[in-house]
N, C-alpha and C positions, 0 to 999 in steps of 0.2 A: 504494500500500500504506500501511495506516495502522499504525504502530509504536505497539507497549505502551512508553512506559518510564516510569522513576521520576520520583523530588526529582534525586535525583544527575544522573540522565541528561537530564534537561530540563535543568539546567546549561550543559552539555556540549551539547548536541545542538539545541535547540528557539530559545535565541538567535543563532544564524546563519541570515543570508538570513530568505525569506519563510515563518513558519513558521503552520501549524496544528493546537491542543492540542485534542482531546478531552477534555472532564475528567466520567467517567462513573463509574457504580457498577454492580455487578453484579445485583443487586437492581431495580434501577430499569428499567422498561418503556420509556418512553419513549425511554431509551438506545439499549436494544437495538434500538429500531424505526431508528435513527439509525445505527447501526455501518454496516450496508450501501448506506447512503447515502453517508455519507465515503467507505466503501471506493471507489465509483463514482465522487466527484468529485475523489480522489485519482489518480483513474488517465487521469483526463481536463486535474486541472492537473501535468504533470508536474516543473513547475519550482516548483513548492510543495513542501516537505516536511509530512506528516501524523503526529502523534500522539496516544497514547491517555494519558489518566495516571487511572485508577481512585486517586476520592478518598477512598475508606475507609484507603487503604494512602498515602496522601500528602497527611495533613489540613495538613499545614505547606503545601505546597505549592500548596494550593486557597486558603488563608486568604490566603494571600501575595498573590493576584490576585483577591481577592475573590468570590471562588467559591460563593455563595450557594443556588442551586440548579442543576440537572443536570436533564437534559442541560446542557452551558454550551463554548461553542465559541470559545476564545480566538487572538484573531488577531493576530500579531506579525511585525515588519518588521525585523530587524535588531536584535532583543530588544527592540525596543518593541510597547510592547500599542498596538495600532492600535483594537480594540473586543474586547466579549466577547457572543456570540449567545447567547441562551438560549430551550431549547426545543427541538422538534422543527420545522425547519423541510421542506421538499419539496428536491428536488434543485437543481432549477431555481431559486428561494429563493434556496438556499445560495450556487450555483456565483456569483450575483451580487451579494450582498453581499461575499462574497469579495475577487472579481475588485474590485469598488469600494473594497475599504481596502486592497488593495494593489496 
């Protein structure tokens, strides 16, 4: 399952363990082609946690990790940024880029 949350709650929640941010817009196509994808490789890594943080609503939060364009798929190990994907990538893609930074 991939979790919406904020600034506050990526705090809180997104630096423990191995963590992966969605950082999307609502607006944005590409995004949406990419939601159900995460959803799929969320339920297949289950010792990853997934979230979403829409950057219209968390421009501090996108700026902060450099968040340049979206779709953008930020991967962190123990609240370090390991890399950031950007794009729409295929499932298969993703699940191994993944698995390789963490």
């Amino acid at each position: 399952m991939v979790k919406k949350i904020n600034a506050e709650e990526f705090k809180n929640e997104a630096m423990k363990g191995c963590a992966v941010v969605d950082f999307s817009a609502v607006w944005c196509g590409p995004c949406k082609m990419l939601a159900p994808v995460l959803e799929e490789v969320s339920e297949e890594m289950g010792d990853v946690n997934f979230y979403n943080v829409d950057v219209d609503e968390n421009q501090n939060l996108a700026a902060e990790y450099g968040i340049m364009n979206i779709p953008a798929v930020l991967v962190l190990k123990d609240g370090q940024k390991k890399d950031i994907l950007v794009g729409f990538k295929p499932k298969e893609a993703l699940v191994e880029e993944i698995k390789a930074l963490l």
